[in-house]
RODO-2510 file (C-alpha; in nm, 4 decimals, decimal comma):
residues 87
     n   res          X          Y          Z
     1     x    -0,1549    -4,8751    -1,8048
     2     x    -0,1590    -4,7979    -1,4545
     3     x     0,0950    -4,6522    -1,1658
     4     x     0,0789    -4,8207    -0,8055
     5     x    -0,1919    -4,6255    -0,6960
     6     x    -0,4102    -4,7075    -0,9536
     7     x    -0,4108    -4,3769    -1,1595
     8     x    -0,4857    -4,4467    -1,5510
     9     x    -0,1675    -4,3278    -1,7304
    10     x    -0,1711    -4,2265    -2,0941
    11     x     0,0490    -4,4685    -2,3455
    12     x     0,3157    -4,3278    -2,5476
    13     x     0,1781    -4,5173    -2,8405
    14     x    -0,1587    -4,3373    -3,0055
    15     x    -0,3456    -4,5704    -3,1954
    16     x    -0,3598    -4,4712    -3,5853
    17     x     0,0220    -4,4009    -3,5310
    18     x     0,1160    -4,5856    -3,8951
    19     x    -0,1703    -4,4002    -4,0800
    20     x    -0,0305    -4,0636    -3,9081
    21     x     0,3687    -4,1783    -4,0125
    22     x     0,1668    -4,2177    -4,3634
    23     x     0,0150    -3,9285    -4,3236
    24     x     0,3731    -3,7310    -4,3033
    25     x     0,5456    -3,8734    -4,5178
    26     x     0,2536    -3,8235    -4,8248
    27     x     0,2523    -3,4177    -4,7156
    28     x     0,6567    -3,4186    -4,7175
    29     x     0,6190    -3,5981    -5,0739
    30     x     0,3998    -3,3610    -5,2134
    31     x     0,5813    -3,0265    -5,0962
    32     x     0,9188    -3,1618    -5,1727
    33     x     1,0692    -3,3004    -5,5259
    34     x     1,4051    -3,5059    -5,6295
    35     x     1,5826    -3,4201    -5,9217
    36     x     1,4470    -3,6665    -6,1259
    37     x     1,0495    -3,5479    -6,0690
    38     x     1,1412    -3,1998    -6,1162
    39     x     1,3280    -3,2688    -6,4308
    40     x     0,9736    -3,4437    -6,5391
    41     x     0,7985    -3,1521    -6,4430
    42     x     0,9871    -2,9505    -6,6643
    43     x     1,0502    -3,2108    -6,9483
    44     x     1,4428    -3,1539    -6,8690
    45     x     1,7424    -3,3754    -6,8281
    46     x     1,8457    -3,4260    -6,4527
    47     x     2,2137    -3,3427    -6,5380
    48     x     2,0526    -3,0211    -6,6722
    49     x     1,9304    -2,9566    -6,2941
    50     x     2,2995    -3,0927    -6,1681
    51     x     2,4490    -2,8167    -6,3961
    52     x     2,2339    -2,5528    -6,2652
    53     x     2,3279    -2,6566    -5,9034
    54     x     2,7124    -2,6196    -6,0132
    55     x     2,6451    -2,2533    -6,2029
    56     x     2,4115    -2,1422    -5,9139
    57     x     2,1154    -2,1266    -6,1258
    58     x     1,7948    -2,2738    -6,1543
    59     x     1,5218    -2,2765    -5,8002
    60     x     1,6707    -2,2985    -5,4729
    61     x     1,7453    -2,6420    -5,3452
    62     x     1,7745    -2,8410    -5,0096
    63     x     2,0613    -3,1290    -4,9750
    64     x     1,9203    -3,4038    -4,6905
    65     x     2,1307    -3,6720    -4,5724
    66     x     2,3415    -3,6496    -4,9455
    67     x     1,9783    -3,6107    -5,1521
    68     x     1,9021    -3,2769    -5,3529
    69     x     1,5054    -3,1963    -5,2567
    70     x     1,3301    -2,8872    -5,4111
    71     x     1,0559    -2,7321    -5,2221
    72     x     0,7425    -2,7351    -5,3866
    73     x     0,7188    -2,3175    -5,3322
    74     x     1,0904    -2,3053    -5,4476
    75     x     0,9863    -2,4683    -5,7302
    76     x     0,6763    -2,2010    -5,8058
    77     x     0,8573    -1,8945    -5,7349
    78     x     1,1319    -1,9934    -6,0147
    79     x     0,8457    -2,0875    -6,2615
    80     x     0,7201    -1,7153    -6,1707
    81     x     1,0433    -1,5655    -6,2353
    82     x     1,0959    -1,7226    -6,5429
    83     x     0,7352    -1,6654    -6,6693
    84     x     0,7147    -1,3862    -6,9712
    85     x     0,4767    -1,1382    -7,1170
    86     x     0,3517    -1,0749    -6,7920
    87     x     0,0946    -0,7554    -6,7648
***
């Protein structure tokens, strides 16, 4: 693309754009879980994790656009709390 005076201007689209929009959305999946693949993880019932919201238990969660996300680190810092006979 060109202006009138012949100068080469940049696009606004890059090519690889989809693989990037790929890219992002693969790291947000892996450092961010729903309710239902964090109950998995844990081998718990999702209402379990909807009862902990209510009580203000359990790891520390995000709500997005009406969906409960836990953070990956969230997720590890809670295991490491709950973890016992440390030395």
């Amino acid at each position: 693309m060109s202006d009138s005076g012949g100068t080469i201007l940049p696009t606004a689209v890059t090519l690889g754009s989809r693989a990037a929009d790929a890219n992002l959305a693969e790291r947000a999946r892996l450092v961010h879980l729903n309710q239902v693949q964090l109950a998995r993880r844990w081998a718990l019932s999702p209402r379990t994790l909807e009862r902990w919201r209510w009580l203000q238990e359990g790891p520390k969660y995000v709500k997005v656009g009406g969906r409960v996300l836990y953070r990956l680190e969230d997720i590890e810092a809670f295991e490491e709390q709950c973890m016992r006979g440390q030395h």
